[in-house]
Structure formats: structure tokens, C-alpha cells
C-alpha positions in Angstrom: -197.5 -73.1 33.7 -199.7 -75.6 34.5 -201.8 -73.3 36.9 -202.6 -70.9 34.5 -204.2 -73.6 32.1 -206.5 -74.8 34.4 -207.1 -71.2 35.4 -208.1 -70.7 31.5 -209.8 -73.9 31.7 -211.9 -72.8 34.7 -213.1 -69.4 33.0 -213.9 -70.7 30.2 -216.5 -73.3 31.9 -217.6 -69.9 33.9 -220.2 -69.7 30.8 -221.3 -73.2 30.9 -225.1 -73.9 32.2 -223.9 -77.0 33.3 -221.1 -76.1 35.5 -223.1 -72.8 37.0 -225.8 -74.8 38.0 -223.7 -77.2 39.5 -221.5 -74.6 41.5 -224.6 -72.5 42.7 -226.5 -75.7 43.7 -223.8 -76.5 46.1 -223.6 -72.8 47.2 -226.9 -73.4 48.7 -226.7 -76.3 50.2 -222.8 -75.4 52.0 -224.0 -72.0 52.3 -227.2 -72.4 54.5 -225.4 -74.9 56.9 -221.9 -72.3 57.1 -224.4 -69.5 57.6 -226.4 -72.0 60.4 -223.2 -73.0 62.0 -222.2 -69.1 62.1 -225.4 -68.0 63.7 -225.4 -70.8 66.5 -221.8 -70.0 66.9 -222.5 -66.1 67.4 -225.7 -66.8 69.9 -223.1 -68.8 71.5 -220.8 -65.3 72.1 -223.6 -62.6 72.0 -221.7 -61.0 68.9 -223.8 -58.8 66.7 -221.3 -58.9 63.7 -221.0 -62.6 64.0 -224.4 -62.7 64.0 -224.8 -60.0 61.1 -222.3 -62.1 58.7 -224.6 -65.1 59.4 -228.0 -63.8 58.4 -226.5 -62.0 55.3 -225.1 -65.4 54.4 -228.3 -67.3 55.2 -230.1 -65.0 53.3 -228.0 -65.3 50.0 -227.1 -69.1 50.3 -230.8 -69.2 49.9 -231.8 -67.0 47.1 -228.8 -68.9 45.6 -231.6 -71.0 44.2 -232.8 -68.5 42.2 -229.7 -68.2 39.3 -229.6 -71.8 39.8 -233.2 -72.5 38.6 -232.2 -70.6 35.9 -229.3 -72.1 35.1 -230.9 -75.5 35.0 -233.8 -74.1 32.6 -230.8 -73.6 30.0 -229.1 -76.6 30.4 -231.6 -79.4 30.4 -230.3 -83.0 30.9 -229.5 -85.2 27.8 -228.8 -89.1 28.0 -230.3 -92.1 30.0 -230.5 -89.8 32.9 -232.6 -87.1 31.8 -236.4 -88.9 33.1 -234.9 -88.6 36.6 -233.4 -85.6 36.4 -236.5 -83.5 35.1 -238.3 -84.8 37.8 -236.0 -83.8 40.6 -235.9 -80.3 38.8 -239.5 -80.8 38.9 -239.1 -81.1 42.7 -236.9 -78.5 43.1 -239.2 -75.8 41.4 -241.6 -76.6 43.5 -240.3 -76.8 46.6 -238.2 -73.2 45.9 -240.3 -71.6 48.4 -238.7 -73.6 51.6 -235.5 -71.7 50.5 -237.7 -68.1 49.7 -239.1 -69.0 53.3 -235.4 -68.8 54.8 -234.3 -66.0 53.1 -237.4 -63.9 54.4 -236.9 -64.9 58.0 -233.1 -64.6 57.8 -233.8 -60.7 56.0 -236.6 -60.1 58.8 -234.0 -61.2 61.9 -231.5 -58.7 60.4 -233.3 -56.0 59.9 -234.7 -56.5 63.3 -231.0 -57.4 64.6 -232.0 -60.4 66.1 -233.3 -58.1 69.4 -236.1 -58.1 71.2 -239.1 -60.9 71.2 -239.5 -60.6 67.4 -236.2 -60.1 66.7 -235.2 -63.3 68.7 -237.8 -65.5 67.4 -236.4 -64.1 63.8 -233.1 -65.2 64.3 -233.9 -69.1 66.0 -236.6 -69.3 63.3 -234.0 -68.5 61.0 -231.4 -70.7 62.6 -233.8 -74.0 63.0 -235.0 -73.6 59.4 -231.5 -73.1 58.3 -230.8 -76.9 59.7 -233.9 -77.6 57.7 -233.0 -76.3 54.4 -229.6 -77.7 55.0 -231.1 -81.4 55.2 -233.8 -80.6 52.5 -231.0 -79.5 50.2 -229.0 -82.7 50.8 -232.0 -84.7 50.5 -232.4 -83.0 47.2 -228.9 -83.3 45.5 -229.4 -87.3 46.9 -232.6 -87.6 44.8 -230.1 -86.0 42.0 -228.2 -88.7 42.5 -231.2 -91.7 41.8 -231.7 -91.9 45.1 -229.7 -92.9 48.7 -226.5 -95.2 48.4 -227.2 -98.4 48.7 -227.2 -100.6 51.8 -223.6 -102.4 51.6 -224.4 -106.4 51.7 -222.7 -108.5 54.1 -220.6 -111.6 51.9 -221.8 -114.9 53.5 -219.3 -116.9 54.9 -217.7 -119.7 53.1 -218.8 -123.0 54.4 -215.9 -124.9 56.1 -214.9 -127.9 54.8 -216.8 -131.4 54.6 -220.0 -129.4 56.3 -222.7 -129.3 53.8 
């Protein structure tokens, strides 16, 4: 069955460096924004479990980064990449405390239950830096990339004929 080999395939990569650093990268990134979205959704209908689910997830997504560091530590780049890539790891290490930042407000507006004054500035804190971290983090796997995609470049237009 062709299911079942790729299944094989998929836990056998489930001890790869590469591949974990990868797959928890992106947890932080989708996670922060799924938790974000989820927390302005349960503001939205006043539900506390809503509102529960979205901190806890928050508050993972972004101590996500910590395996992930990890993770990168033991795979280090190889090839004509590897300059560029150390130095957005570089980045990354030292810009971990944006995402240590989120988690601590996101744990502080559930313990708190997003209630009351603190409570409530908890939970938008948590919320507004979650939109943050979100950007950051695409910002981030961008500079993974070398950089934003280039600007497309318009073709000129052929000249019509006998003008010079």
C-alpha cells in the first residue's frame, strides 16, 4: 500500500534534525497566528474555554522555539547556503526572547483568566504581541529564505514596426 510507505517514510525522518527543525519552525510561526486568531475570535463571544484553548496554544506555539533551537544546533547547514543560514540562526538565537516574551504574557493572562484589569491587559498584550511574533516569525523564515521575493519586472514593449 502506498500509504503505509510514506507512513514508514515519514517516521523514519521523525529522527532527522533537519526535518524536526523544520516542522517545529513552522509550528511557531502557524501556531502563534491560530492561537491569535482563536483569542480575537473568543473576545469576540466572551467564551472562557475559547479563550483558555487560545492562550494554552499561544503559550506552546512559542516555547516551540525552544526544541527547535535545539534541533538546528544538531543539524548545522552544509553547502553554498550555510554563510546565510548561520547568520539567520544567529538571529534567531538572539531574538528567542520576543517568543519567551509571549509565552510569559500568554501563561500570566491564563492564570489570571483573562479577568479583571490585569487579567485583561494579559490577554490583549498577549493577543497584539501574538500578531507580532506572527509577523517576526514570517520575517524570519523570509530571511531563511535570502531574503524577500523579488520585485517581478515589467517586459518592455516591443517597438512597432518602422518606429525607431
Amino acid at each position: 500500500m502506498k500509504l503505509t510507505e510514506e507512513l514508514q517514510g515519514l517516521w523514519r525522518h521523525a529522527g532527522d534534525p533537519h526535518f524536526l527543525q523544520w516542522l517545529l519552525e513552522a509550528v511557531s510561526v502557524v501556531g502563534v497566528a491560530a492561537g491569535t486568531l482563536l483569542g480575537v475570535v473568543s473576545m469576540f463571544f466572551s467564551d472562557i474555554r475559547l479563550r483558555t484553548l487560545a492562550l494554552i496554544i499561544l503559550a506552546l506555539s512559542a516555547l516551540s522555539v525552544i526544541p527547535c533551537q535545539k534541533q538546528r544546533a544538531k543539524a548545522p547547514p552544509a553547502g553554498a547556503a550555510r554563510a546565510m543560514v548561520e547568520k539567520t540562526a544567529a538571529t534567531r538565537k538572539e531574538t528567542s526572547w520576543v517568543y519567551y516574551t509571549l509565552a510569559g504574557f500568554a501563561v500570566g493572562a491564563l492564570l489570571s483568566r483573562g479577568q479583571g484589569r490585569i487579567g485583561t491587559v494579559l490577554l490583549v498584550t498577549s493577543l497584539f504581541g501574538g500578531a507580532y511574533v506572527t509577523i517576526f516569525g514570517l520575517w524570519l523564515h523570509s530571511q531563511d529564505m535570502g531574503g524577500p521575493p523579488p520585485k517581478p519586472v515589467k517586459a518592455a514593449k516591443p517597438a512597432a514596426a518602422g518606429q525607431r
